[in-house]
PQR file of N, CA, C, O and H, with PARSE charges and radii, in Angstrom:
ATOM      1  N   UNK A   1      80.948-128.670  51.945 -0.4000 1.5000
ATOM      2  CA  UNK A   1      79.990-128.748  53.021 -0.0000 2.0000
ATOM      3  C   UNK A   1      78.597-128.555  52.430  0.5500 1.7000
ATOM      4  O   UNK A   1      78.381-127.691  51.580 -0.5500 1.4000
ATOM      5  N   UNK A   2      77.626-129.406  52.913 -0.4000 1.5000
ATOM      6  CA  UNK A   2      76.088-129.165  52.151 -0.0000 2.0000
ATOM      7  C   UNK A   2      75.257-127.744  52.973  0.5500 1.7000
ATOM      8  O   UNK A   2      75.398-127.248  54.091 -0.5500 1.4000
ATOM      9  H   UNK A   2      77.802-130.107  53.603  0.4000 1.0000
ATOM     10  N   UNK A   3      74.631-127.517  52.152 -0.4000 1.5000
ATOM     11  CA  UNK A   3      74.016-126.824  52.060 -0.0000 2.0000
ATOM     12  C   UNK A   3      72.268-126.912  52.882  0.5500 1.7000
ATOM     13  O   UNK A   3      71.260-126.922  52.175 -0.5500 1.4000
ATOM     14  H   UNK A   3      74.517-127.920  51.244  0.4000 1.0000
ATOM     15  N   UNK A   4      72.189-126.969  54.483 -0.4000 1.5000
ATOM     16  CA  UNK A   4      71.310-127.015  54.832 -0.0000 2.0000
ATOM     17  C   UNK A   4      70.387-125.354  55.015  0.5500 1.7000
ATOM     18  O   UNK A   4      70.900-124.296  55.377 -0.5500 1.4000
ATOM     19  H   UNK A   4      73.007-126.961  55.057  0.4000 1.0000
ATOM     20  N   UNK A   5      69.016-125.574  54.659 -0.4000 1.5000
ATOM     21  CA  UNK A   5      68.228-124.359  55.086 -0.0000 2.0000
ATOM     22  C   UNK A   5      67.872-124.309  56.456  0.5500 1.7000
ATOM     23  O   UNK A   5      67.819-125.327  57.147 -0.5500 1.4000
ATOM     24  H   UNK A   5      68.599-126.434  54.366  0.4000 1.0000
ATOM     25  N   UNK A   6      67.606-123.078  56.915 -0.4000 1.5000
ATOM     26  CA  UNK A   6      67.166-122.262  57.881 -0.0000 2.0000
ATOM     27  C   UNK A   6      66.156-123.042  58.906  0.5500 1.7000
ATOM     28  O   UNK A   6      64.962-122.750  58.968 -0.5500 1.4000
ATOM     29  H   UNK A   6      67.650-122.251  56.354  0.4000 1.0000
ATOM     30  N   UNK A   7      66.697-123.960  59.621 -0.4000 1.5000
ATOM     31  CA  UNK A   7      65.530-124.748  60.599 -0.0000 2.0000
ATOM     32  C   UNK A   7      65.433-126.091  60.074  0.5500 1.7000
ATOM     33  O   UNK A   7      64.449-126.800  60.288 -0.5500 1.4000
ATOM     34  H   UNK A   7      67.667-124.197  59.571  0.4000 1.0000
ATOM     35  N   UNK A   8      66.353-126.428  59.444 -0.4000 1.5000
ATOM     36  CA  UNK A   8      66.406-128.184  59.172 -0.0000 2.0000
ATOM     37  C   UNK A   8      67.601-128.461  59.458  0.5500 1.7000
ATOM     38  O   UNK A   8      68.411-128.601  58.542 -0.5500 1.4000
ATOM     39  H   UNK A   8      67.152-125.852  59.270  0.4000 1.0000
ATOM     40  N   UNK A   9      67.964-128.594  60.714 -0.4000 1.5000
ATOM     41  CA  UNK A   9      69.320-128.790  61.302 -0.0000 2.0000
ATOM     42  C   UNK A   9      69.870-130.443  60.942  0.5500 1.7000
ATOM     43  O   UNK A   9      69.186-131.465  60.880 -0.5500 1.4000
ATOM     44  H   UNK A   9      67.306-128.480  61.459  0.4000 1.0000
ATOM     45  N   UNK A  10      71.089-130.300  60.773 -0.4000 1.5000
ATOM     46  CA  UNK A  10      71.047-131.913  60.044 -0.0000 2.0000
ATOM     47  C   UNK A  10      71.626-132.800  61.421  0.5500 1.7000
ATOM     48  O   UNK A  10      72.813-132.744  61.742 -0.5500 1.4000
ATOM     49  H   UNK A  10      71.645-129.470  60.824  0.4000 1.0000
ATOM     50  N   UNK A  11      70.534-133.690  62.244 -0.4000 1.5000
ATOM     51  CA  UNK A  11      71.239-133.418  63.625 -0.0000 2.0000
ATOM     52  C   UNK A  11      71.845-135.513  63.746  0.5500 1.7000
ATOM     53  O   UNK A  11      72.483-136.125  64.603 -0.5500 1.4000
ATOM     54  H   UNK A  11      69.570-133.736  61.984  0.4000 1.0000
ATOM     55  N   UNK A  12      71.239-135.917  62.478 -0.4000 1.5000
ATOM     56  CA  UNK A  12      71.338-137.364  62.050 -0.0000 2.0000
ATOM     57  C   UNK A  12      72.700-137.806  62.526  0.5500 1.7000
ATOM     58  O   UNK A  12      73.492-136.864  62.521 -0.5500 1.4000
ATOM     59  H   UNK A  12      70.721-135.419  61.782  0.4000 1.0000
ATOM     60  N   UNK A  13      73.141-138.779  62.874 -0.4000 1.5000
ATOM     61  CA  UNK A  13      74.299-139.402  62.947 -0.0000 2.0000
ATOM     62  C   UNK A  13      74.593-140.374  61.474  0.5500 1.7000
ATOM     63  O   UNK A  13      73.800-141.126  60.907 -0.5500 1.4000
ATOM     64  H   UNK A  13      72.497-139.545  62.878  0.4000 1.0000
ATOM     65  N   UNK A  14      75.896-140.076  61.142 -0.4000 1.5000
ATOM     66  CA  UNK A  14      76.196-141.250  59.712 -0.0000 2.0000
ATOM     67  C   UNK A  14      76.016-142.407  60.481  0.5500 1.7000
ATOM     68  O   UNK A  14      76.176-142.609  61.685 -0.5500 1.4000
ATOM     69  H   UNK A  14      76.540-139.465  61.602  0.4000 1.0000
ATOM     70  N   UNK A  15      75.496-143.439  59.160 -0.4000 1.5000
ATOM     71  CA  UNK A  15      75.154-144.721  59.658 -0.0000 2.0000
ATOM     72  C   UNK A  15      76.247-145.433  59.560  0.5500 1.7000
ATOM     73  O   UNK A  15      77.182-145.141  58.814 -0.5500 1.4000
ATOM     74  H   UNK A  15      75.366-143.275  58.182  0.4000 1.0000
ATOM     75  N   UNK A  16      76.196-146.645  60.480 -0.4000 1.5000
ATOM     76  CA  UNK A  16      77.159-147.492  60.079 -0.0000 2.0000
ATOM     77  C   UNK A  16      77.232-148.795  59.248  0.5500 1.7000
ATOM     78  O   UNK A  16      76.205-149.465  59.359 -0.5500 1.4000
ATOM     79  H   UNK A  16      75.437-146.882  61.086  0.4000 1.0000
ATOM     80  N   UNK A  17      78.132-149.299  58.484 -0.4000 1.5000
ATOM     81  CA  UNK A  17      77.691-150.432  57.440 -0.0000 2.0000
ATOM     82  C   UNK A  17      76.500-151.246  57.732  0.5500 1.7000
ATOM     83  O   UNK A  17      75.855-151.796  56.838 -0.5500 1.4000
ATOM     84  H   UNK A  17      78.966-148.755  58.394  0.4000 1.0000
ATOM     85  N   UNK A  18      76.166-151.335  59.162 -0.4000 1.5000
ATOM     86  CA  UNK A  18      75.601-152.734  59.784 -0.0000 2.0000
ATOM     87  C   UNK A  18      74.136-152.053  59.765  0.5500 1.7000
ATOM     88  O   UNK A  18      73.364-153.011  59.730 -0.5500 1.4000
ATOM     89  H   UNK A  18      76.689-150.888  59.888  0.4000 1.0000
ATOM     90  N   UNK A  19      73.364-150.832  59.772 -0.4000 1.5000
ATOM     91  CA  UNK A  19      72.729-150.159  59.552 -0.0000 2.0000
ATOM     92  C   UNK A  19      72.353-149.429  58.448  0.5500 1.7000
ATOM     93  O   UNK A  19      71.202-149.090  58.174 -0.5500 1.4000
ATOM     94  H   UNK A  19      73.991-150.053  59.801  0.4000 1.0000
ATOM     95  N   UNK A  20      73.242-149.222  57.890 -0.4000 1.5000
ATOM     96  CA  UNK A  20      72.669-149.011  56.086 -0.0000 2.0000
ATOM     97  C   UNK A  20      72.224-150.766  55.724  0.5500 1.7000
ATOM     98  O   UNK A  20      71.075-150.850  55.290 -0.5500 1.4000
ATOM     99  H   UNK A  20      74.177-149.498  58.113  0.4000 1.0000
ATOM    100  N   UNK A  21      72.832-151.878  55.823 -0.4000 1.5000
ATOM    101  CA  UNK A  21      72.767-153.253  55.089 -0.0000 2.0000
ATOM    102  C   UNK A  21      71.076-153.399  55.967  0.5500 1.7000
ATOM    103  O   UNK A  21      70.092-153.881  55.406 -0.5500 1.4000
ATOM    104  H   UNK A  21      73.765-151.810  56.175  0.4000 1.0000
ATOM    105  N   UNK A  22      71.071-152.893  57.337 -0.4000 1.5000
ATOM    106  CA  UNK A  22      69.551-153.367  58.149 -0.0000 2.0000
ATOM    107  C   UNK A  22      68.393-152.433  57.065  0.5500 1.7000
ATOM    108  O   UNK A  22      67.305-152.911  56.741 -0.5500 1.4000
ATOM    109  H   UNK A  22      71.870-152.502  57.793  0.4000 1.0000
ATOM    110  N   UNK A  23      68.689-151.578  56.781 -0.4000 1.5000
ATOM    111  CA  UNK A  23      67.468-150.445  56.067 -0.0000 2.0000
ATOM    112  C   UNK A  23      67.250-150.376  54.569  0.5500 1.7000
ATOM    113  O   UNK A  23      66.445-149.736  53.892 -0.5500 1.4000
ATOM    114  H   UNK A  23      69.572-151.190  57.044  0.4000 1.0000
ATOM    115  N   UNK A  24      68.445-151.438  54.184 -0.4000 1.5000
ATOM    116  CA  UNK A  24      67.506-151.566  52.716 -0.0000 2.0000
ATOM    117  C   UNK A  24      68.956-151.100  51.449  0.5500 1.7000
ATOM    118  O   UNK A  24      69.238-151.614  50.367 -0.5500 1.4000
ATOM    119  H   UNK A  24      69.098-151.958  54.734  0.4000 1.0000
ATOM    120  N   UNK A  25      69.560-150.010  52.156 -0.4000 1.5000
ATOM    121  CA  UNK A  25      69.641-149.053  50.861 -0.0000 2.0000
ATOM    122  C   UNK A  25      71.297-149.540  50.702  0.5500 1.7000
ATOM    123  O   UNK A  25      72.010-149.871  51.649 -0.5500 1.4000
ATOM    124  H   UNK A  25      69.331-149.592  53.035  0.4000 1.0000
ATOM    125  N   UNK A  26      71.707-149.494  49.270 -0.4000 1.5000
ATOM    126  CA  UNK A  26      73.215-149.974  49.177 -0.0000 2.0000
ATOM    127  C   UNK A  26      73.618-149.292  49.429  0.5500 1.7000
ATOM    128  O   UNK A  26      73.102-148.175  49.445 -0.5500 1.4000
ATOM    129  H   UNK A  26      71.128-149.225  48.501  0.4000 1.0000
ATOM    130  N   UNK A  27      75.084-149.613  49.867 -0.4000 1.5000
ATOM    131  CA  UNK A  27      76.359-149.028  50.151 -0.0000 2.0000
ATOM    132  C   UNK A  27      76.565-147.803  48.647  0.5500 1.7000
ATOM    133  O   UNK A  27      76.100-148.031  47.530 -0.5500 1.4000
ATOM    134  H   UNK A  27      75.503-150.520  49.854  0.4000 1.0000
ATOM    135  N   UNK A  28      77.096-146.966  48.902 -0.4000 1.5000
ATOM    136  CA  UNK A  28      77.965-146.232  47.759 -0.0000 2.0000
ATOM    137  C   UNK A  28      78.647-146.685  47.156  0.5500 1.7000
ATOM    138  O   UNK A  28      79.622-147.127  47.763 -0.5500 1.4000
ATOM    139  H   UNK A  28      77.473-146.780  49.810  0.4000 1.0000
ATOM    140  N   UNK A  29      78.636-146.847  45.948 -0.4000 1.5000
ATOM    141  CA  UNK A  29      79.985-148.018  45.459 -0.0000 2.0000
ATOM    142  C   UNK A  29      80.933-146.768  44.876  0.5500 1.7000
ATOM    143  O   UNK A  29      80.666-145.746  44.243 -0.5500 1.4000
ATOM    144  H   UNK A  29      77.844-146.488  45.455  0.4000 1.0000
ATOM    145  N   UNK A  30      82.270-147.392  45.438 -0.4000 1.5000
ATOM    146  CA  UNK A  30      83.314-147.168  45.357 -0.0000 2.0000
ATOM    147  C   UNK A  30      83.933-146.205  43.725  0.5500 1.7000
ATOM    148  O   UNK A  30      83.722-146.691  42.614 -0.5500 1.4000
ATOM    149  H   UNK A  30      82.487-148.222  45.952  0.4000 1.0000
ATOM    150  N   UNK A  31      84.608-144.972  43.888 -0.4000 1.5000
ATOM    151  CA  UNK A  31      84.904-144.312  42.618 -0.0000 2.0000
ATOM    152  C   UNK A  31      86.187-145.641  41.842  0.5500 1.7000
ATOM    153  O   UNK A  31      87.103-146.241  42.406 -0.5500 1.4000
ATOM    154  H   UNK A  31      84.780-144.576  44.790  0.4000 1.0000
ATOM    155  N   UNK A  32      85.892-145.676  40.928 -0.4000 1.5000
ATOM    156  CA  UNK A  32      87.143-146.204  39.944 -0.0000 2.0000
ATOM    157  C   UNK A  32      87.601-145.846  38.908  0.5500 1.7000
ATOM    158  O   UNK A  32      87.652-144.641  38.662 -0.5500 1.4000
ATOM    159  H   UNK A  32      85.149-145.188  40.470  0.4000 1.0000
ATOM    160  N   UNK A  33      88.062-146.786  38.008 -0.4000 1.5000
ATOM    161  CA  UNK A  33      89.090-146.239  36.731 -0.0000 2.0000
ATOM    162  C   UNK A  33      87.855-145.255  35.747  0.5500 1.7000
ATOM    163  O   UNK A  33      88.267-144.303  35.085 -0.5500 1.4000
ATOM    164  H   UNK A  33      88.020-147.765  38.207  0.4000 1.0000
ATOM    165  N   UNK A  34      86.646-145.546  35.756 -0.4000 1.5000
ATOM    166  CA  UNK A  34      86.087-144.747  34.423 -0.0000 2.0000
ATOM    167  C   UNK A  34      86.095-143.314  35.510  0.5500 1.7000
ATOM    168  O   UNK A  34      86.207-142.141  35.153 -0.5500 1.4000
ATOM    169  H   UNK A  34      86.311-146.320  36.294  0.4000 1.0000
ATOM    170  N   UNK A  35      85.988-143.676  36.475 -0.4000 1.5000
ATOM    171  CA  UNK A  35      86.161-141.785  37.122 -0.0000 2.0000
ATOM    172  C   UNK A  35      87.251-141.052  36.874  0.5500 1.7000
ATOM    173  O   UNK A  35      87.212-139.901  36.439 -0.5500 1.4000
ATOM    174  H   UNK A  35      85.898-144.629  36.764  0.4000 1.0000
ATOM    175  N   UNK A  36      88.128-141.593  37.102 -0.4000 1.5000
ATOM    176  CA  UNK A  36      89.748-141.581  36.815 -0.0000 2.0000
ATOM    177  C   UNK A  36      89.564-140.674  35.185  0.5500 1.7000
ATOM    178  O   UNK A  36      89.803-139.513  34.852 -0.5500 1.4000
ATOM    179  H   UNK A  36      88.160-142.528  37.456  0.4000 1.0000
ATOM    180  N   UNK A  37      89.115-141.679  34.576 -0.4000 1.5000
ATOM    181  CA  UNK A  37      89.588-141.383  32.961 -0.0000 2.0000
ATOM    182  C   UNK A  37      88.771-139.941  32.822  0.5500 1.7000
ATOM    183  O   UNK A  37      89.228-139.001  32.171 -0.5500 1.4000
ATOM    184  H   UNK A  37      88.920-142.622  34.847  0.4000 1.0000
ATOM    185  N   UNK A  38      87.581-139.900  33.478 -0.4000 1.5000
ATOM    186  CA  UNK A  38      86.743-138.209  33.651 -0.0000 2.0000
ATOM    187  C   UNK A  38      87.721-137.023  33.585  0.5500 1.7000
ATOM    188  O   UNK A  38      87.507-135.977  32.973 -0.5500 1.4000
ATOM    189  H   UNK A  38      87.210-140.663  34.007  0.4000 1.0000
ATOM    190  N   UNK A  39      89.001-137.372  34.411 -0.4000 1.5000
ATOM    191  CA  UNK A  39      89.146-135.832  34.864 -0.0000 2.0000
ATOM    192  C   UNK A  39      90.086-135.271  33.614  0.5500 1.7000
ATOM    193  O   UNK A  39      90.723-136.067  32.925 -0.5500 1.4000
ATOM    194  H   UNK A  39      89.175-138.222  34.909  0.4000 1.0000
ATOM    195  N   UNK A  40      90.121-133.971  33.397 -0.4000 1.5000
ATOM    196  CA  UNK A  40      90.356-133.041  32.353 -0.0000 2.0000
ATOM    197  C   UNK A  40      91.992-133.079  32.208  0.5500 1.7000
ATOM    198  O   UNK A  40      92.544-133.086  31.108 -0.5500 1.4000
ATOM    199  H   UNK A  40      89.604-133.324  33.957  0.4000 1.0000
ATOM    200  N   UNK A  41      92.521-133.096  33.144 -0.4000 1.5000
ATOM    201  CA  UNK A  41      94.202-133.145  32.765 -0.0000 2.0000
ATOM    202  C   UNK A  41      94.351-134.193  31.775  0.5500 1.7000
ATOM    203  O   UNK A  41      94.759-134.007  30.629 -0.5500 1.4000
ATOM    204  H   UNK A  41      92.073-133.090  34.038  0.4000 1.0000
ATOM    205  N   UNK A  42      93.844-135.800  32.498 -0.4000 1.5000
ATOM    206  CA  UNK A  42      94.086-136.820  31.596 -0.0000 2.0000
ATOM    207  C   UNK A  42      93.528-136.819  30.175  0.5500 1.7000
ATOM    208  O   UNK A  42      94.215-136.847  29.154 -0.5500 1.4000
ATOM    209  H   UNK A  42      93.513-135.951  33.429  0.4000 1.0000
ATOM    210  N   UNK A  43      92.444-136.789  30.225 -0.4000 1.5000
ATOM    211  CA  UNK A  43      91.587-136.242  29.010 -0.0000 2.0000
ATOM    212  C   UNK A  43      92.880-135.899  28.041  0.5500 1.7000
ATOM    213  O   UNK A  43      93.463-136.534  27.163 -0.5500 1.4000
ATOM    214  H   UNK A  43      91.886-136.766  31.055  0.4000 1.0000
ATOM    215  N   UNK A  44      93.025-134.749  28.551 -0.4000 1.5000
ATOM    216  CA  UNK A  44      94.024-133.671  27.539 -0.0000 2.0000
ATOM    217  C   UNK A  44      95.589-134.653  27.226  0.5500 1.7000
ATOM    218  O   UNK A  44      96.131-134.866  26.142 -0.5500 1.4000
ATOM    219  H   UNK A  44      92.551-134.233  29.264  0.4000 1.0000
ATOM    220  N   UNK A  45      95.924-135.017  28.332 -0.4000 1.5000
ATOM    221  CA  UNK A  45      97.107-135.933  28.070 -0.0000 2.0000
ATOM    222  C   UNK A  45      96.537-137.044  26.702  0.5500 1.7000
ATOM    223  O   UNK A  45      97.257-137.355  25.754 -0.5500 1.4000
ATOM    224  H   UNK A  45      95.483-134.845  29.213  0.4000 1.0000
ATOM    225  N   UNK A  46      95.718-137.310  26.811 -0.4000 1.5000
ATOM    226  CA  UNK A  46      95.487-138.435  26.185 -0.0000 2.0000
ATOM    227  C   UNK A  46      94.667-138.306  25.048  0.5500 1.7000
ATOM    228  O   UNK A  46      93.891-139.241  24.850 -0.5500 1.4000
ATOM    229  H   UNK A  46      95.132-137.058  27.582  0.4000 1.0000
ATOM    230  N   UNK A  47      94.657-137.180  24.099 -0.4000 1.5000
ATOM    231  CA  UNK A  47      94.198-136.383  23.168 -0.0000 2.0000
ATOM    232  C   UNK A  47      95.270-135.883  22.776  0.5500 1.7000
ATOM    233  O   UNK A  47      95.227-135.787  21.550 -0.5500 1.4000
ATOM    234  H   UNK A  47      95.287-136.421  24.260  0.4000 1.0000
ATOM    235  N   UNK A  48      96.374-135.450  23.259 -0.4000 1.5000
ATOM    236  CA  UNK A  48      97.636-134.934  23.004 -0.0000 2.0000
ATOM    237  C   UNK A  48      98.068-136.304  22.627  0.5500 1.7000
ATOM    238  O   UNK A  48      97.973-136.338  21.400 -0.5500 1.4000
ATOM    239  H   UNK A  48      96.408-135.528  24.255  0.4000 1.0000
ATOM    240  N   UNK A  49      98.501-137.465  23.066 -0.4000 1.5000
ATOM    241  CA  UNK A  49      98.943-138.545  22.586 -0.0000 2.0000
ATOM    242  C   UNK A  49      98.591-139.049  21.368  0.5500 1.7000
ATOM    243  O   UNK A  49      99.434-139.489  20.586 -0.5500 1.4000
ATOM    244  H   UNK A  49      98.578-137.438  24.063  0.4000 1.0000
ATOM    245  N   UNK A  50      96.902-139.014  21.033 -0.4000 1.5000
ATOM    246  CA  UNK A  50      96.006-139.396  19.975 -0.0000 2.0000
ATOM    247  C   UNK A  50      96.851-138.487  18.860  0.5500 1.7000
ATOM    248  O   UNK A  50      97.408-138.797  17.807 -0.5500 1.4000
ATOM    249  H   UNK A  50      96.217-138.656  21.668  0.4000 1.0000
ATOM    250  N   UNK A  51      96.740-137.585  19.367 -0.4000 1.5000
ATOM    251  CA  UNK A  51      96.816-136.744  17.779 -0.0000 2.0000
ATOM    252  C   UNK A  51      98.054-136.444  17.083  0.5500 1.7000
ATOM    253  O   UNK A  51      98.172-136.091  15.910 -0.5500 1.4000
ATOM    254  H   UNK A  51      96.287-137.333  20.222  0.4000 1.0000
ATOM    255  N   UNK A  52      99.241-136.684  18.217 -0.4000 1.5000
ATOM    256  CA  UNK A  52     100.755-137.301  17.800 -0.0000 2.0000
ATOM    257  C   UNK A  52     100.570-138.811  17.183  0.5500 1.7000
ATOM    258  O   UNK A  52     100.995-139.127  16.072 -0.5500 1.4000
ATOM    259  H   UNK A  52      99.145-136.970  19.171  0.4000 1.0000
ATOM    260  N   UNK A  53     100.041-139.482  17.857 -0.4000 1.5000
ATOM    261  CA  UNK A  53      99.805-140.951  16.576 -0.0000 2.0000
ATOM    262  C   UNK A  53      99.159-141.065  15.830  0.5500 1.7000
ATOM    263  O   UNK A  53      98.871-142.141  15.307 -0.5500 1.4000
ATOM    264  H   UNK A  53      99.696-139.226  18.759  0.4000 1.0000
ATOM    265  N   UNK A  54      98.582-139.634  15.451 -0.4000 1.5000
ATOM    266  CA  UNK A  54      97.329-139.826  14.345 -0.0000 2.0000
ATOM    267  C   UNK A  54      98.360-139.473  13.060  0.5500 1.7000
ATOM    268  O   UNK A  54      98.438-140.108  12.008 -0.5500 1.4000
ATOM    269  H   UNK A  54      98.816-138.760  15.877  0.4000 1.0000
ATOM    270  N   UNK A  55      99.312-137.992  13.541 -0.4000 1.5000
ATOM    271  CA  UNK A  55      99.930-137.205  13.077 -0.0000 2.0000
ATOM    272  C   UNK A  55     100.757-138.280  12.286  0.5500 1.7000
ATOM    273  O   UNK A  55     100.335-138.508  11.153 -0.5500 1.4000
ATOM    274  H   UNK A  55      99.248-137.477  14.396  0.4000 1.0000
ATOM    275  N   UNK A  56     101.994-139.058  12.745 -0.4000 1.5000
ATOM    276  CA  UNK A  56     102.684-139.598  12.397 -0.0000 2.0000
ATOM    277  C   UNK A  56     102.494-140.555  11.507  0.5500 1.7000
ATOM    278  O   UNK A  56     103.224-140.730  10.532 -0.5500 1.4000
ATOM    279  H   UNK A  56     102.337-138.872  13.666  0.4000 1.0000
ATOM    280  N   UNK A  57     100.829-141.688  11.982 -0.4000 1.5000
ATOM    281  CA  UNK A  57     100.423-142.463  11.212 -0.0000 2.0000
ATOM    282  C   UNK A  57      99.976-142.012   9.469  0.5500 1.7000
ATOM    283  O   UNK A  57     100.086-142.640   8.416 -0.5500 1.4000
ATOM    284  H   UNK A  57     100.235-141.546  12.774  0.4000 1.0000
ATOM    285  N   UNK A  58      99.423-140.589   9.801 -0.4000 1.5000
ATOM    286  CA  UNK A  58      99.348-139.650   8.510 -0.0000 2.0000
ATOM    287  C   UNK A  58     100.623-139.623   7.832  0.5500 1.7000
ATOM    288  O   UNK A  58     100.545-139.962   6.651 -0.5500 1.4000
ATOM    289  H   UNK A  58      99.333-140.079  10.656  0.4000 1.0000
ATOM    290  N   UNK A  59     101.334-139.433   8.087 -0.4000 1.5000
ATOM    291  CA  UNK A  59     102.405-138.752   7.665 -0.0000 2.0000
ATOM    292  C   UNK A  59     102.991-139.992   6.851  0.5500 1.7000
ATOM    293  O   UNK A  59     103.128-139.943   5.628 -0.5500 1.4000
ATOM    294  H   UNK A  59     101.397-139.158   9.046  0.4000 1.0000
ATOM    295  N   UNK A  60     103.451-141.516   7.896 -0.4000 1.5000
ATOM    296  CA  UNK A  60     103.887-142.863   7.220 -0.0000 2.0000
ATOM    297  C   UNK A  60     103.017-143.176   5.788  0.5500 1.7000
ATOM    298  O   UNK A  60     103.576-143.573   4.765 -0.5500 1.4000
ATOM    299  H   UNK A  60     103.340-141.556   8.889  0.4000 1.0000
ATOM    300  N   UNK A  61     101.742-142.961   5.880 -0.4000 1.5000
ATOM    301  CA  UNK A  61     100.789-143.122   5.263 -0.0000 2.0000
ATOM    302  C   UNK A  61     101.221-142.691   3.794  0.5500 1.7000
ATOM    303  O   UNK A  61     101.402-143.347   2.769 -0.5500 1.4000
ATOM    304  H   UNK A  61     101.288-142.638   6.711  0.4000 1.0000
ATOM    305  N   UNK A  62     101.321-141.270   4.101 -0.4000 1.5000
ATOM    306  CA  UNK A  62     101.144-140.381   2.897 -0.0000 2.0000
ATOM    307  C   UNK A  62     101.959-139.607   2.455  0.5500 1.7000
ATOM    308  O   UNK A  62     101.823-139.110   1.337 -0.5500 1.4000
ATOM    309  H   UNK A  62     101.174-140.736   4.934  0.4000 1.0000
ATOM    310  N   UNK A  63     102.918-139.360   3.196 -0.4000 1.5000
ATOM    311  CA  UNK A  63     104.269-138.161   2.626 -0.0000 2.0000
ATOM    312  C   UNK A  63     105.202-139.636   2.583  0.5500 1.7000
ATOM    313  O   UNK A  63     105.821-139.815   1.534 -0.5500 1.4000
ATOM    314  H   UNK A  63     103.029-139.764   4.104  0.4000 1.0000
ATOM    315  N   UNK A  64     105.326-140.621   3.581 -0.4000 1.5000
ATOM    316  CA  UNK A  64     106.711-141.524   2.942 -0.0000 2.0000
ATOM    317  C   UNK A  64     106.148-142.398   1.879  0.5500 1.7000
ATOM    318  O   UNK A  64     106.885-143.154   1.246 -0.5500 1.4000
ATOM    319  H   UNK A  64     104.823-140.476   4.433  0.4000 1.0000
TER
END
C-alpha cells in the first residue's frame, strides 16, 4: 500500500485504458522473462547448475 502524507488524500479514480491512451502517457508494459530471470531462487538454481558444468567440464578437461 503507498504511502500517502498527512492531507494529500489520494481521492483520484484509476484510469481506464481509453483515458490513459486520451492523456498522452503509455500503458505500463507488462513484467516478462528478464524479470523472471531477476528473482534470487532462480539466480541460485542457475549458478548451482553453472558450476556443476563448469566442475565436470574441468574435470573431462584435466584429471581424464
Amino acid at each position: 500500500m503507498p504511502y500517502f502524507p498527512p492531507g494529500t488524500a489520494h481521492t483520484a479514480p484509476p484510469e481506464s485504458p481509453e483515458q490513459r491512451a486520451a492523456s498522452g502517457r503509455p500503458a505500463p508494459e507488462p513484467r516478462g522473462c528478464l524479470f523472471a530471470l531477476s528473482q534470487p531462487p532462480l539466480m541460485l538454481f542457475l549458478a548451482v547448475i553453472g558450476a556443476l558444468l563448469l566442475i565436470t567440464a574441468v574435470h573431462d578437461l584435466f584429471v581424464l
